[in-house]
C-alpha positions in Angstrom: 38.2 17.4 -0.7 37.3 21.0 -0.2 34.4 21.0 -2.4 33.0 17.6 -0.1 34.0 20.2 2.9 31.7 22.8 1.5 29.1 20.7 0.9 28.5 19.3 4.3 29.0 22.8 5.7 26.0 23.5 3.7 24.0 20.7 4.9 25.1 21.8 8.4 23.3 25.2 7.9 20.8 23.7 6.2 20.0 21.3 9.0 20.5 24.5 11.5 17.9 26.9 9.9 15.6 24.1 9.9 15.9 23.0 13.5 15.1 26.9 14.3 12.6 27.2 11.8 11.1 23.9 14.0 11.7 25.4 17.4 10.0 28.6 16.2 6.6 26.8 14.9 6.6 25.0 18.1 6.9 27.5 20.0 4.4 29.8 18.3 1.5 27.2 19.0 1.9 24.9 15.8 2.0 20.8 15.8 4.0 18.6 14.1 1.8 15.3 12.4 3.0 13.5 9.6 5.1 16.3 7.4 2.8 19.1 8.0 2.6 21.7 11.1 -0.7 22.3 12.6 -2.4 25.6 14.3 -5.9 25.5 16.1 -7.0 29.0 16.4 -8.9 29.7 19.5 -11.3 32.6 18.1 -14.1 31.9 16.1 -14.9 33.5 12.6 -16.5 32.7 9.7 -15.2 30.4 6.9 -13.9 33.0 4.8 -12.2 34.7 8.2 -10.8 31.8 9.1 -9.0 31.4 5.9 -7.8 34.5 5.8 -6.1 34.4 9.3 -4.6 31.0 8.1 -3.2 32.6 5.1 -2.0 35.5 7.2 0.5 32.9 9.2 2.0 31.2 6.0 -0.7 28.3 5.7 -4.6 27.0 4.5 -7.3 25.6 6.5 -6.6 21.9 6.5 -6.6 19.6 3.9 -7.7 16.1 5.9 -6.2 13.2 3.7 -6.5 10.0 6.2 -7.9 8.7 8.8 -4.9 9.0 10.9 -4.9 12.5 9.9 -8.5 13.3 11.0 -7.6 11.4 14.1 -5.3 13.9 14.9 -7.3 17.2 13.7 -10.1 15.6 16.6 -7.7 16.1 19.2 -8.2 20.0 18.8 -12.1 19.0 20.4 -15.0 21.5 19.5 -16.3 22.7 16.1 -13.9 23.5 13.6 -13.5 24.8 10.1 -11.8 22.4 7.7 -10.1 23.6 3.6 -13.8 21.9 2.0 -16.2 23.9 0.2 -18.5 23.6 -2.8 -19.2 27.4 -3.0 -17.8 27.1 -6.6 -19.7 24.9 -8.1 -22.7 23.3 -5.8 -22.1 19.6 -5.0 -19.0 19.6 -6.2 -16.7 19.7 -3.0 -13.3 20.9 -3.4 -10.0 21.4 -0.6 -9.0 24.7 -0.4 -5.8 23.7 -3.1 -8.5 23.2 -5.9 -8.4 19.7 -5.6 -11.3 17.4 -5.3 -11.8 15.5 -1.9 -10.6 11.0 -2.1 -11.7 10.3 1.7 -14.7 11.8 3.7 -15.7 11.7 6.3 -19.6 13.1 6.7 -21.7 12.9 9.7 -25.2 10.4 9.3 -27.3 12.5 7.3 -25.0 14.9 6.0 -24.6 16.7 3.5 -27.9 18.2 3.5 -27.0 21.6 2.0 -29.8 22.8 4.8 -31.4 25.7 3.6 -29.6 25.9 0.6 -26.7 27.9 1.9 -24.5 25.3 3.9 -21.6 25.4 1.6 -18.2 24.9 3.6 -17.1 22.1 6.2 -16.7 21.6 9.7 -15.1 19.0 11.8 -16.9 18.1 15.1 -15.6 16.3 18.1 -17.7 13.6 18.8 -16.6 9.6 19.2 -17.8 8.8 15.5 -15.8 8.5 12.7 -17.7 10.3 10.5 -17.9 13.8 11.8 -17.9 16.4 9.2 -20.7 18.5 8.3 -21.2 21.0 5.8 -22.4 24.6 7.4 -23.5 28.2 6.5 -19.9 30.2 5.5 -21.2 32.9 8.1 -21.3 30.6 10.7 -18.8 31.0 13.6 -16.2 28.3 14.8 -12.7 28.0 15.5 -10.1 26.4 12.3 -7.3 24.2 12.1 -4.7 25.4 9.6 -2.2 23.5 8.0 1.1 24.0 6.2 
């Protein structure tokens, strides 16, 4: 009995740290879809920049696995870095986890690798499904991180 007793006071705290942990994020800017939390930055840097602030706050740029999840990345409107770049190996396209993409979605006409140095992706707003396009690293826009 007192070892049953133990264990839901466990769970208790358990279920406490997480519910702060939750009320924190939230109240730090993140969003809650689907078993990840979600941060749109509101400054714009380059790819690299905006990976690095992601990984300064605990997270990656996102990862977009499903439609439903891109739905929800859109509703972050304007230009935005996504975790997708061939800068390893060219035409090989690769999430920021080092695994290889199952569901794109590319703008008409892309990827064009224009000018031979777009290497990184970028999710526009726009009422199409298909609304990524790959972009110059140095180029600036806003990120979605995810963790």
């Amino acid at each position: 009995m007192e070892a049953k007793n133990q264990q839901i006071l466990q769970q208790r705290d358990a279920l406490k740290q997480k519910l702060q942990d939750m009320e924190y994020l939230t109240s730090e800017g993140w969003q809650y879809f689907k078993g990840s939390w979600y941060l749109s930055s509101n400054t714009k840097r380059s790819w690299n920049e905006s990976r690095k602030f992601c990984q300064e706050k605990g997270a990656d740029l996102i990862i977009i696995n499903s439609i439903q999840e891109l739905e929800f990345a859109r509703m972050f409107c304007g230009e935005r870095w996504i975790g997708l770049s061939d800068l390893e190996q060219e035409g090989v396209w690769r999430w920021v986890d080092g695994s290889l993409f199952n569901t794109s979605f590319w703008y008409p006409g892309e990827l064009n690798n224009k000018g031979s140095t777009e290497h990184h992706g970028e999710l526009s707003f726009n009422d199409k499904p298909g609304n990524w396009n790959d972009y110059d690293c140095s180029d600036k826009f806003d990120c979605i991180c995810e963790k």
